[in-house]
N, CA, C and O atoms as CSV, one atom per row, in Angstrom:
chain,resi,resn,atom,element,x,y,z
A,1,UNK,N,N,-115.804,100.893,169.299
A,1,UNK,CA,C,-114.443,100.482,169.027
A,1,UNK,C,C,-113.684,101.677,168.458
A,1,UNK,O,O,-114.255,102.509,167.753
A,2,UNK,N,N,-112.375,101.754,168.777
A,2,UNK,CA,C,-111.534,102.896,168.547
A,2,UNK,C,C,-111.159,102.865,167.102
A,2,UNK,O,O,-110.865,101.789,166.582
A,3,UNK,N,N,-111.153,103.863,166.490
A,3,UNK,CA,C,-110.640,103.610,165.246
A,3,UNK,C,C,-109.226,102.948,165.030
A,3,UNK,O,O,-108.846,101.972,164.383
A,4,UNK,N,N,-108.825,103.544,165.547
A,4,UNK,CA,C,-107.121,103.050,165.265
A,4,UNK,C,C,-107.111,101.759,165.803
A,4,UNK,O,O,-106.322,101.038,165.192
A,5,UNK,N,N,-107.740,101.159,166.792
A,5,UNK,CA,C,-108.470,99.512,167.129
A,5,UNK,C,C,-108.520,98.796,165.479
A,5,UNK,O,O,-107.695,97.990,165.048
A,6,UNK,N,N,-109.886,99.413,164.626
A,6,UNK,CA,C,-110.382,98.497,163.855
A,6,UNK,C,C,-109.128,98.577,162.805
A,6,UNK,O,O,-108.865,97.476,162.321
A,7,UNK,N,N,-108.309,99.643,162.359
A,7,UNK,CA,C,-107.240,99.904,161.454
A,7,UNK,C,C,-106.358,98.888,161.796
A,7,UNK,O,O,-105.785,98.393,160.826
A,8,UNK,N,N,-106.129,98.517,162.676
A,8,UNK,CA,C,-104.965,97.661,163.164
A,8,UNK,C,C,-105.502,96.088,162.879
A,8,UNK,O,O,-104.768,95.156,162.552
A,9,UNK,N,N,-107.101,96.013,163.102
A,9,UNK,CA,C,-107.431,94.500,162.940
A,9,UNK,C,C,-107.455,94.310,161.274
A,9,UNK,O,O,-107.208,93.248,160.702
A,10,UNK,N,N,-107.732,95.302,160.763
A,10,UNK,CA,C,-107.700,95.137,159.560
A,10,UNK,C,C,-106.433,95.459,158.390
A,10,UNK,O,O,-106.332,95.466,157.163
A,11,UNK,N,N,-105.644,95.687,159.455
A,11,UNK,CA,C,-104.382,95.486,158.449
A,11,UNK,C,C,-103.493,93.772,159.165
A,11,UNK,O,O,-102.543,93.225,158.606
A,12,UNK,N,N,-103.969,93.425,160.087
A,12,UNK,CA,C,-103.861,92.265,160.283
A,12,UNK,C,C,-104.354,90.831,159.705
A,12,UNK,O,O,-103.765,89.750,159.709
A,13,UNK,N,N,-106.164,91.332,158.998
A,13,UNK,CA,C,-106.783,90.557,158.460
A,13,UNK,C,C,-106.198,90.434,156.400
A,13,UNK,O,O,-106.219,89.599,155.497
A,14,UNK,N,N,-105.764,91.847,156.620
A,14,UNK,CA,C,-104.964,91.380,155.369
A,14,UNK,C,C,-103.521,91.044,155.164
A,14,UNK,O,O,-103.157,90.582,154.082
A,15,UNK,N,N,-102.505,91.294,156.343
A,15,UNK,CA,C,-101.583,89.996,156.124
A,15,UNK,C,C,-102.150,88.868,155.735
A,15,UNK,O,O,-102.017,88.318,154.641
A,16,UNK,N,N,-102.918,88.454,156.831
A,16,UNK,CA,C,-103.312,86.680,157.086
A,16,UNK,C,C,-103.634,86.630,155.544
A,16,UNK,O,O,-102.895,85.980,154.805
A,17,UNK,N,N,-104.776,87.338,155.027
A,17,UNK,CA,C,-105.072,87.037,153.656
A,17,UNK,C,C,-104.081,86.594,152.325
A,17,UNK,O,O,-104.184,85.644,151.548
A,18,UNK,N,N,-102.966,87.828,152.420
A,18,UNK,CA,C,-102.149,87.940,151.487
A,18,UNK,C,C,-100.978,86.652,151.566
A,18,UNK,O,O,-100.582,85.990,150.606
A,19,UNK,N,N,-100.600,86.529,152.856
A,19,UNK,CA,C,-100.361,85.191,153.156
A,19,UNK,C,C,-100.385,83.993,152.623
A,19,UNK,O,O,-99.541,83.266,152.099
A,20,UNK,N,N,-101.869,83.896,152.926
A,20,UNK,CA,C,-102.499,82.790,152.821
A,20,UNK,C,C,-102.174,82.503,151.367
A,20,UNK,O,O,-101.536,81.527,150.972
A,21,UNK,N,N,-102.761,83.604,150.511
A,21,UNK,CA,C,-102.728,83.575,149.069
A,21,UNK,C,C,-101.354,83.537,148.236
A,21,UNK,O,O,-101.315,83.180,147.058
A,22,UNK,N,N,-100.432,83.869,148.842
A,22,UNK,CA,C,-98.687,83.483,148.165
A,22,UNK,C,C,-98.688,82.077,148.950
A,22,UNK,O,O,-98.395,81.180,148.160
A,23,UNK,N,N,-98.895,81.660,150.084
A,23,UNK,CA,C,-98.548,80.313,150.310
A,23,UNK,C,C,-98.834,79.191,149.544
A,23,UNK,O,O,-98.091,78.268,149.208
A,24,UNK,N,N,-100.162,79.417,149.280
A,24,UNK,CA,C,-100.892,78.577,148.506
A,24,UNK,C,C,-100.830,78.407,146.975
A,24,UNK,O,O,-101.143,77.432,146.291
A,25,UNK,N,N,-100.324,79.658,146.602
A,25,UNK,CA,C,-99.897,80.067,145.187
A,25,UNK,C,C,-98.837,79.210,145.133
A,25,UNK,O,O,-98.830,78.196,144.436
A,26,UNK,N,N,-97.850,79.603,145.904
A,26,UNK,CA,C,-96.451,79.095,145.773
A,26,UNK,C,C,-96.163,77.710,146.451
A,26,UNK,O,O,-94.993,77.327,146.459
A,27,UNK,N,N,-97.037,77.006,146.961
A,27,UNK,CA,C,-97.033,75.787,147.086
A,27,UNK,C,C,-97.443,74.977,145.927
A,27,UNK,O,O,-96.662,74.078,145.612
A,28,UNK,N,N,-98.283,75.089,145.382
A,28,UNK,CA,C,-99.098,74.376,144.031
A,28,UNK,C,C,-97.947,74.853,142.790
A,28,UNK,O,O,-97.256,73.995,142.240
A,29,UNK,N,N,-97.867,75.939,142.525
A,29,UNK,CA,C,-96.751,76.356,141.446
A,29,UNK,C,C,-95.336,75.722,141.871
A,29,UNK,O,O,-94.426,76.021,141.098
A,30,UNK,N,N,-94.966,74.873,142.994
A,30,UNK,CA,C,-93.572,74.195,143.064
A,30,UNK,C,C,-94.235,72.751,142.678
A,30,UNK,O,O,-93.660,72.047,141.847
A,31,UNK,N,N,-95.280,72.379,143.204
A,31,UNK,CA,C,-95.543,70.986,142.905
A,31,UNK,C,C,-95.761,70.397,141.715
A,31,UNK,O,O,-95.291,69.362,141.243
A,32,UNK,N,N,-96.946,71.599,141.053
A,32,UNK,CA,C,-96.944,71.614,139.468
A,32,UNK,C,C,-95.702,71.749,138.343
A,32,UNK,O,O,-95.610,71.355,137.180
A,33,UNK,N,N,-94.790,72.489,139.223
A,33,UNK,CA,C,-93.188,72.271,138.441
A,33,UNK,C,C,-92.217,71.057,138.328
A,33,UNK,O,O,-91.615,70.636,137.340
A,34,UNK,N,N,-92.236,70.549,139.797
A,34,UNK,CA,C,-91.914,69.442,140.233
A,34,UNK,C,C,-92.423,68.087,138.904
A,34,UNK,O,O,-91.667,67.293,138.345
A,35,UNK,N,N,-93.515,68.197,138.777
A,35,UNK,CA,C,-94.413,67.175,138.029
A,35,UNK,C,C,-93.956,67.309,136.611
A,35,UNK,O,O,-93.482,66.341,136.017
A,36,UNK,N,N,-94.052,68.179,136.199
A,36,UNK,CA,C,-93.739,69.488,135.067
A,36,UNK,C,C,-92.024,68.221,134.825
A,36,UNK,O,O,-91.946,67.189,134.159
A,37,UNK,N,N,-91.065,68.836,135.581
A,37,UNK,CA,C,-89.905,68.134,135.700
A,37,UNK,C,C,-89.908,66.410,136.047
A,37,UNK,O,O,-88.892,65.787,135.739
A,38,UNK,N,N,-90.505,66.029,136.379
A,38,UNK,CA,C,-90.571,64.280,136.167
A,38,UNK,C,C,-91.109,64.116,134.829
A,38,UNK,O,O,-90.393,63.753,133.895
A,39,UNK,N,N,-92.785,64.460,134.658
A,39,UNK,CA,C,-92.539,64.030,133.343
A,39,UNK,C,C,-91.844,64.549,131.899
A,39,UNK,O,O,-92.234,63.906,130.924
A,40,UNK,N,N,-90.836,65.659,131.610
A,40,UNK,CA,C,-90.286,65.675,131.040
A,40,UNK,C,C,-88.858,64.944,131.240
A,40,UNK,O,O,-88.075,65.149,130.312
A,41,UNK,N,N,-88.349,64.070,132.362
A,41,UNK,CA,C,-87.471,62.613,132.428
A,41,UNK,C,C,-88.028,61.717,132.238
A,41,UNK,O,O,-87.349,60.773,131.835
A,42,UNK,N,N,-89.273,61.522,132.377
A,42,UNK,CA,C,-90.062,59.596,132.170
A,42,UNK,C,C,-90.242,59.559,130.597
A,42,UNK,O,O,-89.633,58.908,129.748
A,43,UNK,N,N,-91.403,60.581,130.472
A,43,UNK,CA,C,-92.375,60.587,128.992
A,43,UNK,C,C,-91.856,61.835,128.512
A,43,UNK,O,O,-91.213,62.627,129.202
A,44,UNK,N,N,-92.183,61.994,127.208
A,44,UNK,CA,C,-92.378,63.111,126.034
A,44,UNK,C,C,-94.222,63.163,125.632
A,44,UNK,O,O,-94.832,63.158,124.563
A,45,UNK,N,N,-94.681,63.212,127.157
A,45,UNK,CA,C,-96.143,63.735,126.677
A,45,UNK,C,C,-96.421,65.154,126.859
A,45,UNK,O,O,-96.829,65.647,127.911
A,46,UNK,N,N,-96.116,65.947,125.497
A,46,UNK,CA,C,-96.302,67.351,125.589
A,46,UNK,C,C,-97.357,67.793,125.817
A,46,UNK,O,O,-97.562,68.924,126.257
A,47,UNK,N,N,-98.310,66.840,125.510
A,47,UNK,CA,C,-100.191,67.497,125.914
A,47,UNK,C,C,-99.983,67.748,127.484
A,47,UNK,O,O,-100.095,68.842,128.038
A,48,UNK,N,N,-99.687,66.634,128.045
A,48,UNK,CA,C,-99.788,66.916,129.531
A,48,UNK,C,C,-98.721,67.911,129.872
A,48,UNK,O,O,-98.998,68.820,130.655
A,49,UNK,N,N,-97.694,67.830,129.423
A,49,UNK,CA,C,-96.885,69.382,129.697
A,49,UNK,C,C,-97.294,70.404,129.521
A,49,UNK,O,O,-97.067,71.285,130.350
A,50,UNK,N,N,-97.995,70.644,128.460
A,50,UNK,CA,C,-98.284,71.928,128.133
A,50,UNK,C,C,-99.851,72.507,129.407
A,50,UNK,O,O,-100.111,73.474,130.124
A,51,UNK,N,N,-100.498,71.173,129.018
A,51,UNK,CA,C,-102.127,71.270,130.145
A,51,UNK,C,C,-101.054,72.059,131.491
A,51,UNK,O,O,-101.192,73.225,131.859
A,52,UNK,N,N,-99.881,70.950,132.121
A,52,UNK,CA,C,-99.460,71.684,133.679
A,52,UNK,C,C,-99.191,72.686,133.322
A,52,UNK,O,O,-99.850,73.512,133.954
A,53,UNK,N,N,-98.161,73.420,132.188
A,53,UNK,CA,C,-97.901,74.607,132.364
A,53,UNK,C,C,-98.892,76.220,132.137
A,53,UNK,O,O,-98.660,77.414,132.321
A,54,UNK,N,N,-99.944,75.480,131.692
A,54,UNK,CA,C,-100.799,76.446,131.801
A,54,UNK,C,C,-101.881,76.557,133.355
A,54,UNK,O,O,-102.710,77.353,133.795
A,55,UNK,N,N,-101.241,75.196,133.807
A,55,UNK,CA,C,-102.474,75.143,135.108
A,55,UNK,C,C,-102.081,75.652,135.957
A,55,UNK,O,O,-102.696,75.926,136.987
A,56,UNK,N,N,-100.322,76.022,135.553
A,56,UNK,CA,C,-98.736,76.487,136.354
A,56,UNK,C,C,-99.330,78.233,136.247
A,56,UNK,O,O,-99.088,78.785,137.320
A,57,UNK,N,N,-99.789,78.870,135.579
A,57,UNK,CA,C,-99.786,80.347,135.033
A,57,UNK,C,C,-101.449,80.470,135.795
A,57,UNK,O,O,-101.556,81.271,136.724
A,58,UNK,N,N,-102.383,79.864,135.474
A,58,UNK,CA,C,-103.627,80.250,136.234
A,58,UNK,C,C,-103.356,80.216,137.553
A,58,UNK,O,O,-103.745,81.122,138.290
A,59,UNK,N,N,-102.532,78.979,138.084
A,59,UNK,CA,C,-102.652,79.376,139.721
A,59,UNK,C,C,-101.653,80.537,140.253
A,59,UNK,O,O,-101.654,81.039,141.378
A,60,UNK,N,N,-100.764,80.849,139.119
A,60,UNK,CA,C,-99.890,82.595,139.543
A,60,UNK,C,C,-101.562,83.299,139.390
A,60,UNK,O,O,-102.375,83.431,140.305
A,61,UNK,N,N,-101.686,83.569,138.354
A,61,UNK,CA,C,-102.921,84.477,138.438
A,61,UNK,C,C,-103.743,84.492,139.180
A,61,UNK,O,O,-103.851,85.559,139.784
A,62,UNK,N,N,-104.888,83.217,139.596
A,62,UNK,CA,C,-105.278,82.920,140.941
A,62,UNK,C,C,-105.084,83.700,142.080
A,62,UNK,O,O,-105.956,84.325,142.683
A,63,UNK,N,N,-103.910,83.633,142.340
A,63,UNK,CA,C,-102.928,83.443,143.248
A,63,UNK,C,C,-103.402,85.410,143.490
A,63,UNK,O,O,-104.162,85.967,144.280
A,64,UNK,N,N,-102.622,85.864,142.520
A,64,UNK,CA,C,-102.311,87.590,142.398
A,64,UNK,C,C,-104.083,88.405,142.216
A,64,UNK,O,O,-104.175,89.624,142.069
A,65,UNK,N,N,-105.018,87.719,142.250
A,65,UNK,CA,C,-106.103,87.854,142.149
A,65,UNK,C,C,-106.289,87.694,143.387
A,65,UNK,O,O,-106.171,88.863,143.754
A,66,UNK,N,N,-106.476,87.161,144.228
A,66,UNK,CA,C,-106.531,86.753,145.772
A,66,UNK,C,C,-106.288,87.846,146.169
A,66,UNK,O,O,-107.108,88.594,146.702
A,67,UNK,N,N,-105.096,88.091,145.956
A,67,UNK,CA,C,-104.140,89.275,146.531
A,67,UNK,C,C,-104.528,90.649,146.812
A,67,UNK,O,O,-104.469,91.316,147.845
A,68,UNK,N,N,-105.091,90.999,145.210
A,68,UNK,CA,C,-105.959,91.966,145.121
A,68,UNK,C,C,-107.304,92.326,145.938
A,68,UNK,O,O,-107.494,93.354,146.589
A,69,UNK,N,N,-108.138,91.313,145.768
A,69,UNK,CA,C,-109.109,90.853,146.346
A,69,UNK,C,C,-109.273,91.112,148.015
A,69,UNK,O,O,-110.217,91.596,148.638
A,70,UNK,N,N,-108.211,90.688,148.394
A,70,UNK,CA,C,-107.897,90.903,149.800
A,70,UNK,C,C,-107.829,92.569,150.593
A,70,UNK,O,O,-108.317,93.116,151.582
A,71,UNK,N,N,-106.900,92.920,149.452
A,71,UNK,CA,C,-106.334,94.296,149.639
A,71,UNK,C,C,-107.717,94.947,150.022
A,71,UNK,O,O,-108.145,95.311,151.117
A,72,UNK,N,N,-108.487,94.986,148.287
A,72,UNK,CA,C,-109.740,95.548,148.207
A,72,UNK,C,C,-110.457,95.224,149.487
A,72,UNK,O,O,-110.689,96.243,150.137
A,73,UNK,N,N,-110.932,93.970,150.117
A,73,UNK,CA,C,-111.935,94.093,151.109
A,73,UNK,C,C,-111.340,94.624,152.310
A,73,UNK,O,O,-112.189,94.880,153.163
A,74,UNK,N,N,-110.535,94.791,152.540
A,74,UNK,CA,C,-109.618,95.517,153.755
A,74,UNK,C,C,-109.570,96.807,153.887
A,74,UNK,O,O,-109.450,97.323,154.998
A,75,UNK,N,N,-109.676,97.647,152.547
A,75,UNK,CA,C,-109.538,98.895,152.625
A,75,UNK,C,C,-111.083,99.612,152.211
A,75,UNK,O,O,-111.157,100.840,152.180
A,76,UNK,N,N,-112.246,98.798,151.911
A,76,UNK,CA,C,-113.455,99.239,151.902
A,76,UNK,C,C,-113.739,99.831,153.023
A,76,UNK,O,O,-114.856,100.318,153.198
């Protein structure tokens, strides 16, 4: 296989990756906000507010960890 072949599959395999990993980031971090925002209109249960907003910050991190992760096995 040509080099400039495998360079190309592998900067392809890390779109898809990096992708994948903001989609998914940023799908869960709107839903968890979403929730975040109902129950601060229904209830004043700050335990559970506070639990989403930290579950809100691990899946950014998650998320930017992926990211990395990706980069790294792509450019090994």
């Amino acid at each position: 296989m040509d080099n400039n072949v495998m360079i190309n599959e592998l900067n392809k395999l890390e779109i898809i990756g990096m992708s994948f990993f903001v989609g998914v980031g940023l799908l869960i971090f709107v839903l968890i906000s979403l929730r975040i925002k109902n129950l601060m209109k229904t209830t004043k249960d700050e335990m559970e507010i506070y639990r989403l907003k930290r579950a809100r910050t691990m899946t950014v991190a998650l998320s930017l960890f992926g990211q990395i992760l990706t980069i790294i096995y792509c450019h090994i």
